[in-house]
Wavefront OBJ file of the C-alpha trace (Angstrom):
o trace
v -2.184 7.691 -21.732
v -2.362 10.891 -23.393
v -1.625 14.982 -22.391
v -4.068 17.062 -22.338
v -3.930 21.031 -22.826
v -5.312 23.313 -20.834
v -5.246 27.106 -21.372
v -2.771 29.086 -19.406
v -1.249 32.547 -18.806
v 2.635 32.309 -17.243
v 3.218 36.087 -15.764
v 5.157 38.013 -13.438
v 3.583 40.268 -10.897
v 6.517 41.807 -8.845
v 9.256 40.049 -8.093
v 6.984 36.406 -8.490
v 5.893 34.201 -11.294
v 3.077 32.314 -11.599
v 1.108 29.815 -14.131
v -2.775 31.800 -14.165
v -5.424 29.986 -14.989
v -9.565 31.106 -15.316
v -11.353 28.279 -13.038
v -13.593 27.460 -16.107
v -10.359 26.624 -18.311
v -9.649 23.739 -15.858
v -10.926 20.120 -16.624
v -14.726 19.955 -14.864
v -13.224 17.426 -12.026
v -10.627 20.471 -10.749
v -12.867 23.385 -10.974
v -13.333 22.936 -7.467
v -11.174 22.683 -4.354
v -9.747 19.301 -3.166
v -7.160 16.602 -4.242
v -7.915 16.476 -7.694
v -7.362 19.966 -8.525
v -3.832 20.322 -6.317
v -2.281 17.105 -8.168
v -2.945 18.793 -11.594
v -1.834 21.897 -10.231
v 1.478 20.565 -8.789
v 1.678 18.564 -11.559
v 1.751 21.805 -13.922
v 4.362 23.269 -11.989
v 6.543 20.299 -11.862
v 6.379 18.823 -8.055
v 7.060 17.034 -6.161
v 10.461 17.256 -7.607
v 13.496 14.950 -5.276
v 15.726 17.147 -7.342
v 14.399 20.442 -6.646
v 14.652 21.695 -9.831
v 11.025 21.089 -11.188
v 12.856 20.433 -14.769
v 9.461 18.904 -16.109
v 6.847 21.643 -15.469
v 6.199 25.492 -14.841
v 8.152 26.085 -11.690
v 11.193 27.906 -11.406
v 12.424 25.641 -8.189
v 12.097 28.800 -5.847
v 9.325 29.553 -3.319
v 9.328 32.894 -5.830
v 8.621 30.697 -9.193
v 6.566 28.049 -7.479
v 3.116 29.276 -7.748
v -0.455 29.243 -9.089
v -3.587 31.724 -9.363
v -6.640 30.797 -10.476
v -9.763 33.445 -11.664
v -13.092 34.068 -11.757
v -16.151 36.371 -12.262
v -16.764 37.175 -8.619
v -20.115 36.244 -6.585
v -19.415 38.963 -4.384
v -21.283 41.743 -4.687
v -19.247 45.335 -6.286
v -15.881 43.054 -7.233
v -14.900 41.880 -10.466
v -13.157 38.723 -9.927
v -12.651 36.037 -7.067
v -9.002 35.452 -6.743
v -7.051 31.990 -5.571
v -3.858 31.984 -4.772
v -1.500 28.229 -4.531
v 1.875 28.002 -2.934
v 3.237 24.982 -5.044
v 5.697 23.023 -2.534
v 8.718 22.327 -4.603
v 9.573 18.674 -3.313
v 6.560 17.920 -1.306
v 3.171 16.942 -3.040
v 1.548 19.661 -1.146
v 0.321 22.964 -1.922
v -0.628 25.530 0.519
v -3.974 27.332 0.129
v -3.702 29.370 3.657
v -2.825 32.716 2.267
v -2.010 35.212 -0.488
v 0.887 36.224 -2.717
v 1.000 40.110 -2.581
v 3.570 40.016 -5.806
v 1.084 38.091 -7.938
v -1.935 40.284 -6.857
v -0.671 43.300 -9.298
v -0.496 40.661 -12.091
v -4.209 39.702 -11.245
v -6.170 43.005 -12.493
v -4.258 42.624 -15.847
v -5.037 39.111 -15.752
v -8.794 39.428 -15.434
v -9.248 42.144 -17.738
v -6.910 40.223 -20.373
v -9.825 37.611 -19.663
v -12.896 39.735 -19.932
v -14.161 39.713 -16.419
v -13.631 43.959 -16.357
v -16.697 45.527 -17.774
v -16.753 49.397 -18.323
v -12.739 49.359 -19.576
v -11.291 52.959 -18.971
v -9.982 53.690 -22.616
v -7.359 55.387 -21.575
v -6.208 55.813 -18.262
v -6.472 53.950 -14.791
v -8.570 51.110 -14.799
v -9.333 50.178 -10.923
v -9.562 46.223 -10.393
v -11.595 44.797 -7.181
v -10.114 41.767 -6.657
v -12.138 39.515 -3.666
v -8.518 38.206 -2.205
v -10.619 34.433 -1.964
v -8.062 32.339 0.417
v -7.957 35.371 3.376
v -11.250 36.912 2.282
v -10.052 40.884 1.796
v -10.278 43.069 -0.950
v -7.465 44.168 -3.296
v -7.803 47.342 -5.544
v -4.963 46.695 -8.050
v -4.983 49.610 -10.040
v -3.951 49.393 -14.011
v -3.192 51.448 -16.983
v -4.801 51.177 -20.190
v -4.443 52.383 -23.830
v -6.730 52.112 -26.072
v -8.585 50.150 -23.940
v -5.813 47.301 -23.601
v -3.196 47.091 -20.667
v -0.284 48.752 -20.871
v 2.378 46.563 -20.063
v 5.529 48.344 -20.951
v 6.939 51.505 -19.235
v 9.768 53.056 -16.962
v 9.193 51.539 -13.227
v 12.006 49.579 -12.154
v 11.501 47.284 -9.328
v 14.807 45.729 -7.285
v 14.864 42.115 -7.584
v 13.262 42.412 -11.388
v 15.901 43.100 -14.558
v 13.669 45.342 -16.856
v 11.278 48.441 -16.322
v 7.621 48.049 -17.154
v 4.213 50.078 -16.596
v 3.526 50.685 -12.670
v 0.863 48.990 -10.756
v -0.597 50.495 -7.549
v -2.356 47.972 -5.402
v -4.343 49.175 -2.161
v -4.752 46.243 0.168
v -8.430 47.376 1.689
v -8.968 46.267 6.065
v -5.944 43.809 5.463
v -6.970 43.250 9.088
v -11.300 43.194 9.628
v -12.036 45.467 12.748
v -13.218 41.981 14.699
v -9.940 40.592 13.989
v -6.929 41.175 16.493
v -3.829 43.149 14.665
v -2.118 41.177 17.013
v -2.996 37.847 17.988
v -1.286 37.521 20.832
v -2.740 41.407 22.301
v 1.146 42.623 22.773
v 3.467 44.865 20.140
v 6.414 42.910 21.059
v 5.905 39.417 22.914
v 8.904 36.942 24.183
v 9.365 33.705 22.361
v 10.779 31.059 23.692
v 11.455 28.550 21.293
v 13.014 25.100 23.062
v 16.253 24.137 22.563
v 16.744 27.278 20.355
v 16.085 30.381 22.698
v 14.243 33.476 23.719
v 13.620 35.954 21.553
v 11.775 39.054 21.386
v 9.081 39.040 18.893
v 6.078 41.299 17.260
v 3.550 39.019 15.650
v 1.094 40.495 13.240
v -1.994 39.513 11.130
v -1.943 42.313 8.587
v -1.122 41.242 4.708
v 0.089 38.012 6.152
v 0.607 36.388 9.695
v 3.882 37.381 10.216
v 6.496 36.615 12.652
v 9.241 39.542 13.099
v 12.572 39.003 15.418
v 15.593 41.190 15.914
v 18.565 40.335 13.650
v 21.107 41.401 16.729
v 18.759 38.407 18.776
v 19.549 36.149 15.973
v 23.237 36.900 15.647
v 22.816 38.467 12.090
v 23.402 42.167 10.938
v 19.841 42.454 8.862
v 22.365 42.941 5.553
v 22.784 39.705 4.653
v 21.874 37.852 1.120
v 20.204 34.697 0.079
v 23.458 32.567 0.634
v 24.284 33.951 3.234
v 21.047 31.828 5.179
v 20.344 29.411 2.744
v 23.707 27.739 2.835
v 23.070 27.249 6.370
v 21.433 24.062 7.088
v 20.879 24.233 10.564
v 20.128 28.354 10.537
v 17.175 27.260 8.183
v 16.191 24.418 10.835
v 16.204 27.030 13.871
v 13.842 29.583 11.767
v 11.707 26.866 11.139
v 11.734 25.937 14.400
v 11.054 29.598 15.617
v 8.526 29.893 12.957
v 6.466 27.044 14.395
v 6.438 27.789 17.854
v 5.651 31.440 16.918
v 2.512 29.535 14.691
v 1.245 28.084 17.748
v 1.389 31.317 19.793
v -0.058 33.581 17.241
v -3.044 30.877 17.436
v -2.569 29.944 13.761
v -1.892 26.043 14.789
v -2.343 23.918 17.562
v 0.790 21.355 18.063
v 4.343 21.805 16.206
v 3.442 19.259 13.569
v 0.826 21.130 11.888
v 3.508 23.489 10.776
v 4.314 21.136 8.284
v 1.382 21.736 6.615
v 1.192 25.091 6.617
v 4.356 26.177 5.088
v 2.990 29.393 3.625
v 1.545 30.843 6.990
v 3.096 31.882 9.250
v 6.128 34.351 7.126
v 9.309 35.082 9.441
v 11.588 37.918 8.792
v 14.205 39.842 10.913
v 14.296 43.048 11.084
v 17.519 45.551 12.236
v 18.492 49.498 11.831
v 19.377 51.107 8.125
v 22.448 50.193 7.328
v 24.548 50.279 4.114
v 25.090 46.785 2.148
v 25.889 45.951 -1.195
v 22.841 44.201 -2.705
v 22.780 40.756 -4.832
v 22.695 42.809 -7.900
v 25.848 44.783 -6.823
v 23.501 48.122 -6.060
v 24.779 49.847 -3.596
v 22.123 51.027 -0.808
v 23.023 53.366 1.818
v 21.613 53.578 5.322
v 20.193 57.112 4.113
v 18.172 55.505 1.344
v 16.266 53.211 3.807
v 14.628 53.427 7.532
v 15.112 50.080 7.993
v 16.577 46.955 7.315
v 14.517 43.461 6.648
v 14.986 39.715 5.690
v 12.031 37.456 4.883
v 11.722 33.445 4.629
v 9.645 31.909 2.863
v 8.772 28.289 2.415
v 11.778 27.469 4.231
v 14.452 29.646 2.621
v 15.668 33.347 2.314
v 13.391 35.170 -0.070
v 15.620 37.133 -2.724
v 13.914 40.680 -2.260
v 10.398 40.858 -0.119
v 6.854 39.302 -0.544
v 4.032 41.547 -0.788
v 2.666 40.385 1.844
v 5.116 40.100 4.648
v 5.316 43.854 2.442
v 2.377 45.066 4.249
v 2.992 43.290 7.361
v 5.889 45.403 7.269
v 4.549 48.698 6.355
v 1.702 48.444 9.197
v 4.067 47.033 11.515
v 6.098 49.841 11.003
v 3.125 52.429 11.386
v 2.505 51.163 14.894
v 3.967 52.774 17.347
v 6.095 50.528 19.533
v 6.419 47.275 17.515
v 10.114 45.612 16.871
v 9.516 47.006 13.480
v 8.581 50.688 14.604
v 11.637 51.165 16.789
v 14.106 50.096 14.203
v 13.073 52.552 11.705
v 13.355 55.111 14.650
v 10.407 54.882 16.452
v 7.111 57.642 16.746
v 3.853 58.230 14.027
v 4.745 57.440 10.310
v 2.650 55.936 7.284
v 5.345 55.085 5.163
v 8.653 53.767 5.497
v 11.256 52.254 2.635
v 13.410 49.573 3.691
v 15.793 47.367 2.572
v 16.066 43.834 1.197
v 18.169 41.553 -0.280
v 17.726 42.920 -4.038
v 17.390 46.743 -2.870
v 14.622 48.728 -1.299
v 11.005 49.007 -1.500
v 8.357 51.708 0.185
v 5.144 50.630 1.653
v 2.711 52.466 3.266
v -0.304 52.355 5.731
v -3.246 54.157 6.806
v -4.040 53.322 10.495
v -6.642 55.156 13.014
v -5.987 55.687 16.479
v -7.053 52.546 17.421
v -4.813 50.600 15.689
v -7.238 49.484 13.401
v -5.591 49.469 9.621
v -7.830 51.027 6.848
v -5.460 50.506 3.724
v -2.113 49.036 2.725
v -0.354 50.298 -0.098
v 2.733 49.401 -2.880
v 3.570 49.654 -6.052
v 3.936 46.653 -8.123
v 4.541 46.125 -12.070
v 3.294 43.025 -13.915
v 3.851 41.134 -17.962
v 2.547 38.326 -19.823
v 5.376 36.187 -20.258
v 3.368 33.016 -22.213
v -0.222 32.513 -23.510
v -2.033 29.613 -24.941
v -1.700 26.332 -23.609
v 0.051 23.711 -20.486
v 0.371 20.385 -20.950
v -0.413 17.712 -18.627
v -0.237 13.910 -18.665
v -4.180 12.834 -18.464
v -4.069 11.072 -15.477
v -3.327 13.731 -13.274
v -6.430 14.781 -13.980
v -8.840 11.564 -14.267
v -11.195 11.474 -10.511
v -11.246 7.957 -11.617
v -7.954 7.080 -12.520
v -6.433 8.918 -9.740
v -8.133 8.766 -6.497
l 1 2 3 4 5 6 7 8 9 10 11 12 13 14 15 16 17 18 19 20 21 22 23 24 25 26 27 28 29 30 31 32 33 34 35 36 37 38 39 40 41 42 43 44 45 46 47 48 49 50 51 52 53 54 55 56 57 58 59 60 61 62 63 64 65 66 67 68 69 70 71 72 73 74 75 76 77 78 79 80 81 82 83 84 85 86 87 88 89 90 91 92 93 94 95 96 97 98 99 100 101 102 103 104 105 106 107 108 109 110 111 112 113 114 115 116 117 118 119 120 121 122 123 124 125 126 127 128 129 130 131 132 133 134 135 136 137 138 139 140 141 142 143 144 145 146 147 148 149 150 151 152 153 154 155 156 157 158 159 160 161 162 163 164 165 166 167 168 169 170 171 172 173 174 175 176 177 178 179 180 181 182 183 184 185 186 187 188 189 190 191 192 193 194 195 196 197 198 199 200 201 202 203 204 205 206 207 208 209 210 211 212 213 214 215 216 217 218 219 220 221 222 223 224 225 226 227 228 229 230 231 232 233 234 235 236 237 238 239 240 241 242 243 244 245 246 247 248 249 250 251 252 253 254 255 256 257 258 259 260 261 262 263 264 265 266 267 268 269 270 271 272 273 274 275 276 277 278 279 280 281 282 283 284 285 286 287 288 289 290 291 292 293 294 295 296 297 298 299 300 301 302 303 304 305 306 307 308 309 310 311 312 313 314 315 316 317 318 319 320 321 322 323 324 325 326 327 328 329 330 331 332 333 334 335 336 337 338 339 340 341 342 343 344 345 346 347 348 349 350 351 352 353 354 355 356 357 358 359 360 361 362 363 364 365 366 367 368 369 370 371 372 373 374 375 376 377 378 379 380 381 382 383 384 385 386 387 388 389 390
């Protein structure tokens, strides 16, 4: 048996890493969709791993670090690239397909010009990126500065939850919810949950960015300040969110019976939400109630997330531009198309552009993004081989 190498970008977009590939870099047998492209994939990232460390790949053992994107020239008419996104279970051989990584998408227009699928480069200025969002079929304009035609990496915006500055990305998530679709699944701004053997809990489920699930911290016995070890310590608080999470899967429509949760572990996202109040964050910032409107804590595959994804990002920011969700009345309630709240690593403002019919138009952020590593993964050849592995 041999390795082969296949070329390979490791970046950061946000506060996420990811190993990016272009679909015609891949080995013929995984340049499409099935089994054969998800064991290379988890086999580049290093899973399933009983240790959970993912020591012998790409991953960084965190639902954060875990991930995979994958390029190419779009088919769709007026967008430059098609865009996968692969949640890379850590000790599972599984990887989730069902939805997108809102972090990653700002590294995704740098990506795909790096690449050469961005014709017409801006030489210097903002270079707008239509990204067709492949998995949940919406559009993404990422938008990206250039100089002298190249991508300007380096600059002054800090993000919480990421150690050095770099050049901003703005990222415009277009209908994150189609006009046909229901906003809410369920046809309520706040249902009741009941969850057996856990409880009842008041609950505002939403489709935009990501299916989200959103409870009250107060119903959950939590004061919406708390950090990463805080939950993930807690064996049995992770089992009751996952718990929640799949009941709240079936209601929202997204599944059918409890045990299909297990293989959707991207989809449905659950945070709790609670009013602005001052906490220290992990990196010992301190962030006062006046900084933020709200408060909010985000799981993801399983755990605490250590700042906020950017998607349950825009399920926030819409959810907090309706009137009358848990999410509204928490940042103090009435019309508002932006709010900045609070999360483990410090704050974040996202903002949404909704008619009177609660359909959403745009979602917006800010993001930054960097080439970390270029040029080549290696993988043992059978994880790759239809013949030898199926």
């Amino acid at each position: 048996m041999k390795q082969i190498k296949i070329p390979a970008t490791y970046m950061r977009g946000g506060t996420s890493k990811g190993v990016f590939f272009r679909i015609e870099d891949l080995p013929k047998a995984a340049q499409k969709a099935g089994e054969v492209r998800d064991k290379l994939l988890l086999r580049v990232v290093g899973s399933p791993d009983p240790y959970s460390k993912q020591i012998d790949g790409m991953g960084g053992a965190t639902s954060s670090t875990s991930k995979t994107v994958l390029i190419k020239k779009s088919s769709k008419p007026d967008h430059d690239i098609d865009y996968y996104f692969g949640q890379v279970a850590i000790d599972k051989p599984f990887m989730d397909w069902s939805g997108n990584c809102g972090n990653l998408s700002s590294a995704v227009g740098p990506f795909a010009i790096k690449s050469g699928y961005v014709d017409n480069l801006v030489q210097d200025g903002i270079q707008t990126v239509k990204i067709w969002q492949a998995n949940i079929k919406k559009t993404i304009l990422c938008y990206v500065s250039m100089k002298d035609a190249e991508v300007q990496e380096i600059g002054d915006y800090e993000i919480d939850g990421v150690a050095f500055p770099a050049a901003e990305i703005g990222l415009e998530f277009v209908a994150p919810v189609d006009p046909s679709e229901a906003l809410f699944p369920t046809g309520n701004l706040i249902d009741i949950l009941e969850v057996p053997q856990v409880g009842t809990f008041k609950a505002t489920m939403i489709m935009a960015g990501i299916p989200t699930i959103f409870l009250s911290a107060e119903d959950l016995g939590y004061t919406g300040c708390e950090l990463q070890n805080d939950i993930n310590s807690d064996k049995e608080a992770l089992k009751k969110f996952e718990t929640i999470r799949a009941y709240g899967a079936i209601k929202m429509g997204l599944i059918d019976n409890i045990e299909e949760a297990k293989t959707r572990a991207h989809t449905p996202k659950i945070a709790f939400v609670s009013k602005p109040q001052d906490y220290t964050a992990s990196s010992g910032k301190k962030i006062t109630k006046k900084d933020i409107d709200l408060n909010v804590r985000a799981l993801s595959m399983g755990l605490l997330h250590h700042a906020m994804m950017g998607t349950a990002s825009v399920a926030i920011g819409v959810a907090a531009c309706v009137e009358g969700t848990l999410v509204n009345l928490v940042s103090g309630g009435g019309k508002k198309d932006t709010v900045t709240f609070g999360h483990p690593s410090g704050t974040l403002k996202v903002g949404a552009i909704i008619d009177k019919k609660n359909r959403v138009e745009r979602a917006s952020m800010s993001r930054s993004a960097r080439i970390i590593m270029d040029g080549f993964v290696y993988v043992p050849s059978n994880y790759y081989n239809h013949e030898s592995t199926i």
